[in-house]
C-alpha angles and dihedrals in degrees: 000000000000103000090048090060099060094036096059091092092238133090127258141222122228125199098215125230101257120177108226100018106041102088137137093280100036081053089043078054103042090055109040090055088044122297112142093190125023123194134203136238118286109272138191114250089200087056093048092056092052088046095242111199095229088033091061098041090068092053087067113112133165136206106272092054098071146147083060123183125190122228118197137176129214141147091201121072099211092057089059099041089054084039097062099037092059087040090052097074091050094078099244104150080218153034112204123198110208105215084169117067112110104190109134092234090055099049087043092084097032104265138122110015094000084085096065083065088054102039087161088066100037088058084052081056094056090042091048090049093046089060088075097078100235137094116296130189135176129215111202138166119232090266143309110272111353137020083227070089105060098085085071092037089067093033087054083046088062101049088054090050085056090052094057104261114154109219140341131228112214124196102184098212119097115242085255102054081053098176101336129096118029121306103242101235090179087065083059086052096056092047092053090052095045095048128065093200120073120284117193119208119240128181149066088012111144108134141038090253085058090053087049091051099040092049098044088038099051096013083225119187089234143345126240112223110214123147094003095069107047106108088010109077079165096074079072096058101044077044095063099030083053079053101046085055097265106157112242098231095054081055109112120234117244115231121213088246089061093046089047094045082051097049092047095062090056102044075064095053094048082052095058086050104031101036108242108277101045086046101052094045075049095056093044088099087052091064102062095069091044098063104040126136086003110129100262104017100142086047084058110042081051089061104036093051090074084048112107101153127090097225112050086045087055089039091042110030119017098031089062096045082058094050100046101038 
């Protein structure tokens, strides 16, 4: 499945691993308005091991939601060794490895972008996950606390391409930097020189004319949409028609009331899943994106965050957004 994916002559759209909004409707979304491969959070592989309740909810998929990749996150090899032999039953087309995060509790144990700091291990961690028998990838940033590093960071890349991964996912920002600065697209470009397997683009990508740049600037096999889509399953959508050789100029623009007619239905769905008041403090997050930029926005994100019923957040919030725009 995975191979088919990147052999197909066009480029793909990835619905990234993000901890908090990937999960099994956000990935239903993300594909049915484009994605071509959805990944999930971001798991343990220590807490999948001991069958952690939580841990093992956000392993449920259905069938809408594939191609699926896994992404995990360990700093011991042997935890992820044991971690992608049991995964590779469970019909995900990868297993990722984040070498990214930078959350504390994350690098504490050695995990995410700490291993940018042990690249020698890291490297332990490809090679255990490799012993699985089933597609691994790895999604990195271009080094922990300076691109002075970056030199060992590709360098790193190419030893895992030795090793038999099947793509990378580079997000050109260092660990320290987190979401702030600009991400560096011409490091993606040089990855995707210096590598013969498929590198997707991730980064500062939050509009159609972003897709269009990334893509022309590295020639990367994908993007990874992030930040940029949440709130916007249409990014999806222009993405893939961008992809398929629609001109982008012939891409309609997505209005906020499509966004918010798009949100709203699911914020339902999470509500089937979720029961109404868990999902819509859930959703909150999803709100913010939604309204920026939008005259009294602050005002509203105040008064939506006491709302936990479905219907005043439809009556208050999303009916007026319609409306407006």
């Amino acid at each position: 499945m995975l191979n088919s994916l990147f052999s197909s002559g066009s480029k793909i759209v990835v619905s990234a691993p993000m901890a908090g909004y990937s999960d099994s409707i956000f990935r239903r979304f993300a594909k049915k308005f484009g994605a071509d491969l959805t990944f999930t959070e971001m798991i343990s592989a220590e807490g999948f091991l001991r069958g952690n309740d939580k841990t093992m909810e956000l392993l449920r998929f259905s069938g809408d939601e594939t191609p699926i990749a896994v992404q995990f996150f360990s700093g011991v090899s042997d935890a992820i060794f044991m971690a992608a032999e049991r995964i590779s039953g469970m019909s995900f087309c990868v297993f990722d490895i984040n070498m990214g995060c930078s959350v504390r509790k994350v690098m504490k144990h050695g995990a995410g972008a700490a291993l940018l700091k042990n690249l020698d291990n890291a490297e332990k961690i490809v090679i255990a996950a490799m012993r699985a028998k089933m597609p691994v990838s790895v999604k990195i940033r271009s080094g922990f606390s300076s691109e002075d590093e970056w030199e060992q960071i590709l360098n790193f890349l190419k030893r895992a391409e030795e090793i038999g991964i099947s793509f990378v996912t580079l997000h050109p920002r260092t660990a320290a930097q987190k979401f702030t600065g600009k991400a560096n697209w011409h490091l993606i470009a040089e990855v995707v020189h210096s590598l013969k397997i498929p590198v997707i683009a991730s980064g500062d990508i939050f509009s159609i004319d972003d897709v269009a740049k990334i893509v022309e600037l590295t020639d990367a096999a994908g993007v990874m949409l992030a930040r940029g889509a949440i709130s916007n399953f249409q990014l999806f959508s222009q993405t893939k028609q961008l992809f398929d050789g629609v001109n982008i100029d012939e891409i309609g623009k997505i209005s906020l009331a499509e966004r918010a007619e798009t949100i709203l239905d699911f914020v339902a769905e999470e509500v089937e899943v979720r029961g109404e008041a868990r999902a819509i403090r859930w959703c909150r997050k999803f709100f913010i994106p939604l309204l920026a930029g939008f005259p009294g926005a602050r005002q509203m994100r105040g008064k939506v965050s006491h709302i936990e019923k479905f219907a005043q957040l439809k009556n208050e919030l999303f009916v007026p957004l319609m409306k407006i725009f």
